[in-house]
C-alpha positions, 0 to 999 in steps of 0.5 A, a space after each residue: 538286309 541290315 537297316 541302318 541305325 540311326 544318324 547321330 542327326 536324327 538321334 539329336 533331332 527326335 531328342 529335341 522333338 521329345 523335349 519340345 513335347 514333353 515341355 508343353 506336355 507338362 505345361 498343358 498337364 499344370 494347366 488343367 490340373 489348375 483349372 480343375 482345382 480352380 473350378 472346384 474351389 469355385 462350384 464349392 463356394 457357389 454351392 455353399 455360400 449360396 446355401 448360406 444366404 438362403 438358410 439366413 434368407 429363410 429365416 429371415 422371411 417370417 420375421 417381425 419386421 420392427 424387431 431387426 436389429 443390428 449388434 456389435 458382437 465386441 461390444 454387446 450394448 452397442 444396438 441400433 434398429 437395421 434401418 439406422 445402422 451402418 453394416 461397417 459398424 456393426 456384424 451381427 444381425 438380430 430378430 424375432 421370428 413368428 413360429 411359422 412351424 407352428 402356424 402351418 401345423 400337419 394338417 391345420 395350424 396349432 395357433 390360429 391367431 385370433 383372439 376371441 375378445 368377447 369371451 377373453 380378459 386381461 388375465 385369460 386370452 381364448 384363441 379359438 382353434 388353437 392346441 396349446 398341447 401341440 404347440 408345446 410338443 413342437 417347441 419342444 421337438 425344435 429346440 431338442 428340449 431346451 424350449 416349450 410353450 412356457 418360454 413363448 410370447 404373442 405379439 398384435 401386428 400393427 401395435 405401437 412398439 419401440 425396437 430398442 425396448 419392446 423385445 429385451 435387446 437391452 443391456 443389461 438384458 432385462 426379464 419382462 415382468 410385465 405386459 407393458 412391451 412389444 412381446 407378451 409372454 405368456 403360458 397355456 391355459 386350463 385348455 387347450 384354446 387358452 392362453 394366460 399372460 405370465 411373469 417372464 422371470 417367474 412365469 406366475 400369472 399376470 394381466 393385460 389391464 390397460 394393454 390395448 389387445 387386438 382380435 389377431 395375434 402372431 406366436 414367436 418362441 425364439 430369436 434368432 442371430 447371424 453373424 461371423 464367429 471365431 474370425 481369424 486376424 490372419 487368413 480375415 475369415 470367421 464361421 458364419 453363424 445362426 444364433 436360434 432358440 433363445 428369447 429376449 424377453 426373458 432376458 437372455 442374449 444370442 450367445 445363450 443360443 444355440 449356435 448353428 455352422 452355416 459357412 466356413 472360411 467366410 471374409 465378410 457378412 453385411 446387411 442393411 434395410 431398404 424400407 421394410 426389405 433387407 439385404 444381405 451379403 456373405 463373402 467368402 474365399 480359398 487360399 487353394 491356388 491363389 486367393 480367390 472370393 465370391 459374394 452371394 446376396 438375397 433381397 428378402 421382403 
């Protein structure tokens, strides 16, 4: 028995249908096409700038709360204290850490931190618990051999200081050559719960006569920076940068540092001081589909 083929009707009917079809079929095709991009760009500026804030937050965590300061990276003598600065005027961020690697050691910390002022001198510090012999090892295993004990410094939480001269942010940037600062320099003594006061240019031995020195202490061998690197007039976006292992008081600046990738394609990065808290923020964007941004902050007391 012959079936009929189809009307010319029907063949104009399914002709249309297909069409209908396959129009939204291609709309709904780009439409989840689009959302999937949209929702990778975003789950990956999620994930990196929210590493970047807590990277800068962790380091930012065992600062010395006077040293923060705020730079301009175009103009380098341009530097204020963090609580005096306007984020808008200034893009890099400044100070000095404890060596909190250090202080939490393996198994007990290689610095204690305390000062056995009975038995100390101006010309020689006995710390009790303390292995200068370790302490050098570690600096030198963190800064891949660029820094050791030699290039450290103490400091007495609680001394008087000046942010603006008691760490070397000067410019031009000075060598400390004596104790009369904030930082302290100072190298390892005969053994290993000793430490000597030096000469920050010419590590020779110095002296903390008429220095006022306290029972407890802190240990820092770098500073360390953050800001925007290499920014793009034209996409205004720049690599968010740490700055580590280089020391103020010796006379060197943050571009003397080694210098560490936290974040590509990063708009903006702001801070500022709340009291003793600081606050940062970093802005990011892709130009995948359509100029897209997020911002991520940290609050770090």
């Amino acid at each position: 028995m012959k079936k009929n083929a189809f009307t010319m009707l029907e063949l104009i009917f399914v002709i249309v249908v297909m069409g209908i079809l396959a129009k939204f079929g291609i709309e709904l095709l780009a439409q989840i096409y689009n959302n999937f991009i949209y929702n990778s760009v975003n789950s990956s500026l999620q994930e990196k700038s929210q590493n970047a804030v807590e990277i800068v937050g962790g380091r930012l965590q065992y600062r010395i709360k006077d040293s923060i300061i705020a730079r301009q990276s175009a103009d380098d003598t341009n530097f204020t204290s963090l609580s005096t600065a306007n984020s808008d005027d200034y893009n890099i961020l400044e100070w000095v850490a404890t060596d909190i690697e250090g202080f939490r050691g393996q198994t007990q910390p290689l610095w204690s931190g305390i000062i056995d002022l009975d038995d100390s001198n101006a010309t020689l510090l006995i710390t009790p618990e303390t292995n200068t012999t370790a302490i050098d090892a570690l600096i030198d295993t963190l800064s891949d051999g660029n820094s050791d004990l030699t290039d450290a410094a103490i400091y007495f939480p609680g001394s008087n200081t000046n942010v603006l001269t008691g760490y070397g942010w000067q410019r031009p940037a000075i060598k400390f050559t004596d104790q009369n600062h904030t930082m302290h320099p100072i190298k390892a003594g005969t053994n290993i719960y000793e430490l000597i006061p030096r000469n920050g240019d010419t590590n020779d031995d110095n002296n903390l006569s008429g220095i006022d020195v306290y029972e407890n202490y802190q240990l820092a061998w770098t500073a360390y920076a953050v800001g925007i690197n290499n920014y793009d007039d034209t996409n205004k976006t720049g690599t968010l940068t740490l700055w580590y292992d280089y020391q103020p008081w010796e006379g060197e600046k943050y571009t003397d540092g080694t210098p560490r990738i936290l974040m590509e394609d990063v708009s903006s990065f702001r801070f500022r001081a709340l009291g003793s808290v600081v606050q940062i923020q970093v802005c990011t964007k892709s130009d995948l589909v359509e100029e897209y941004s997020i911002c991520k902050e940290k609050t770090i007391f």
